[in-house]
C-alpha positions as CSV (number, residue, x, y, z in Angstrom):
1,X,-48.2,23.1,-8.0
2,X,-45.3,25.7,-7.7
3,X,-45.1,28.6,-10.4
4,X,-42.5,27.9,-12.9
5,X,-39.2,30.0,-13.2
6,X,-39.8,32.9,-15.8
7,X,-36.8,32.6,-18.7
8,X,-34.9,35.9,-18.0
9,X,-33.8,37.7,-21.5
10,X,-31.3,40.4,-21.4
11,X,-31.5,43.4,-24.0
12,X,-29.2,46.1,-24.2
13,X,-30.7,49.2,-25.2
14,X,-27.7,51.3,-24.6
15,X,-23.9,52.2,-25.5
16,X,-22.5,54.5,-23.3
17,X,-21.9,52.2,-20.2
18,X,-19.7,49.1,-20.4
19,X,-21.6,46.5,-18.7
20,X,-20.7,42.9,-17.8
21,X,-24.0,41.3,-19.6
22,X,-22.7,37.8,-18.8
23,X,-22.2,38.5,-14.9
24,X,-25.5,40.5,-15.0
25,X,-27.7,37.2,-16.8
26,X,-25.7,34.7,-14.2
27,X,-26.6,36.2,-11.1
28,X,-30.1,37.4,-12.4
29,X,-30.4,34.1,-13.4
30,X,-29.6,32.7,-10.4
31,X,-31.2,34.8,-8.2
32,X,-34.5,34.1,-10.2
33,X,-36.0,31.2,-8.0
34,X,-35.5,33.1,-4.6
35,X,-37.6,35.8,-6.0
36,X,-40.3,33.6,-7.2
37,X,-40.4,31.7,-3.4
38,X,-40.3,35.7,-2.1
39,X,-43.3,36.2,-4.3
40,X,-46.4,37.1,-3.1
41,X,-49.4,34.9,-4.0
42,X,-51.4,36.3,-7.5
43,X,-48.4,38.8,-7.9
44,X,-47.7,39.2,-11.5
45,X,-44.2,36.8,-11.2
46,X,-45.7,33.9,-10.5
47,X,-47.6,34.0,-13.6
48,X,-44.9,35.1,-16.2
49,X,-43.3,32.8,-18.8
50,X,-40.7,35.3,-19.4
51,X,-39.0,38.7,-18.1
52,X,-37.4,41.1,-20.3
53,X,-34.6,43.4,-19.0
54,X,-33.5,46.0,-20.7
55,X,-30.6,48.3,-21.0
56,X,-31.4,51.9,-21.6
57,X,-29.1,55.6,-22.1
58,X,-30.6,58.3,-19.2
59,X,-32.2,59.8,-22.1
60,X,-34.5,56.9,-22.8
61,X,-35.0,55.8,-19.2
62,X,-36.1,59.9,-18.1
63,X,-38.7,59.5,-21.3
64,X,-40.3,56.5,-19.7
65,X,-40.2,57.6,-16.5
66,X,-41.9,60.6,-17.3
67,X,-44.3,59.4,-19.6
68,X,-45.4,56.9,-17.1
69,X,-45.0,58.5,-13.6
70,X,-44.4,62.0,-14.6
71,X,-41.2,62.6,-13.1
72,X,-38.9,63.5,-15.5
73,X,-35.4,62.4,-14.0
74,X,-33.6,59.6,-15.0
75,X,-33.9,56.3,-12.6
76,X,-32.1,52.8,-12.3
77,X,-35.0,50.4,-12.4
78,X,-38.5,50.8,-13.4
79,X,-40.7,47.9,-13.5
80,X,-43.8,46.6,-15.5
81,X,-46.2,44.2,-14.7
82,X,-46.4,42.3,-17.5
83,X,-43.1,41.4,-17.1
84,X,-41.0,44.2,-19.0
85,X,-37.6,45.8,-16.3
86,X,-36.0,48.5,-17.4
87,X,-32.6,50.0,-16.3
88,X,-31.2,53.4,-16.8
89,X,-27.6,52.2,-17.1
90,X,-26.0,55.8,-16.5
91,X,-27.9,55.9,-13.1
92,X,-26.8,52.5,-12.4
93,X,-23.2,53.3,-13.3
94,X,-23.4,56.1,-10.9
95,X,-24.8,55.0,-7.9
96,X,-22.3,52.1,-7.9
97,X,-19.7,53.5,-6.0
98,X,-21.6,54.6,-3.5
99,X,-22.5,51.2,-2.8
100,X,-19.0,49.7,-3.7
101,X,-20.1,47.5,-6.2
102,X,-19.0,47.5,-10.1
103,X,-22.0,49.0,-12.8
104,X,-22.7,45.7,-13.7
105,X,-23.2,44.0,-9.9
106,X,-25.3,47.1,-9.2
107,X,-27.2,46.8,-12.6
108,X,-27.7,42.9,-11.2
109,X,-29.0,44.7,-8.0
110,X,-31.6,46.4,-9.9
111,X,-32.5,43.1,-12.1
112,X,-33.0,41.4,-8.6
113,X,-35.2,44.8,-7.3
114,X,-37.5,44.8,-10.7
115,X,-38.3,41.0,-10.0
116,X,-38.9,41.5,-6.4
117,X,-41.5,44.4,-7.6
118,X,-43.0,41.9,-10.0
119,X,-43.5,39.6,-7.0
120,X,-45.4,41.7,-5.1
121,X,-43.3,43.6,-3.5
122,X,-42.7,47.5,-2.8
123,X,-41.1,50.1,-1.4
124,X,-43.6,53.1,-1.4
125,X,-42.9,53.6,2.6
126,X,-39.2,54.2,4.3
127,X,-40.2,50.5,6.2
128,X,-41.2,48.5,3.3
129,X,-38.1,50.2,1.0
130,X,-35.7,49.0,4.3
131,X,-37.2,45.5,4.1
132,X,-37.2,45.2,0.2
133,X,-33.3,46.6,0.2
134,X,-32.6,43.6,3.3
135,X,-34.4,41.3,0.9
136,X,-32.4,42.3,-2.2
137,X,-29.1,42.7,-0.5
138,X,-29.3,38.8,0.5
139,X,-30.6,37.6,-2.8
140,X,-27.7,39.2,-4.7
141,X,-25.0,37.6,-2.0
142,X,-26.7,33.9,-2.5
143,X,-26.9,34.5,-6.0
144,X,-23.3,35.4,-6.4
145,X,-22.4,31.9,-4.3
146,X,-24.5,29.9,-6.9
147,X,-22.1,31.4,-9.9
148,X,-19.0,31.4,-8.4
């Protein structure tokens, strides 16, 4: 029997960056099932009725990620295991251009990333963070085909 698809809710946390919550939820949406098939077996995904994606400021996002990995820097995506993704909106908004996407496709990047990390996957080495971006970087492309 194959894992259901988790229902993917969207919170925003945050008011400082515009984002496009409806573009974000489509392609997150979409991209939702290749993740699942990417999932390794027993990784938290497969198990999850439901992820939650939030929005935060850099303020919140550098609270969390010191709290919980004691760096405290602002990041674009942490991830939970019992389903919780969290996304530092300002970071988001400025890496974007250096990837040439809009805040909100790069906010749907991180959405992708956060439930490739709940399904097992990681980038802790420079080889595994290579194959995880390759993995991400073709999720997001099918994903955007599905809602156009």
């Amino acid at each position: 029997m194959n894992p259901a698809i988790p229902r993917i809710e969207l919170l925003n946390r945050q008011r400082g960056i515009p984002l496009d919550f409806d573009l974000i939820r489509s392609v997150t949406r979409a991209a939702a099932g290749a993740c699942l098939e990417a999932a390794k077996p027993g990784s938290p995904l497969t198990g999850l009725a439901a992820v939650e994606i939030s929005f935060l400021s850099d303020a919140a996002i550098t609270r969390v990620h010191g709290r919980f990995f004691g760096d405290p820097t602002p990041t674009d995506v942490i991830t939970f295991p019992y389903g919780e993704i969290l996304i530092g909106a300002g970071t988001v908004a400025a890496h974007a251009p250096r990837f040439f996407h809009s805040a909100s496709m790069e906010a749907s990047l991180c959405a992708i990333h956060g439930l490739l990390h709940l399904g097992g996957h990681d980038d802790l080495t420079k080889q595994d963070a290579a194959a995880m971006a390759r993995l991400q970087e073709r999720l997001l492309k099918a994903a955007l085909k599905m809602v156009a």
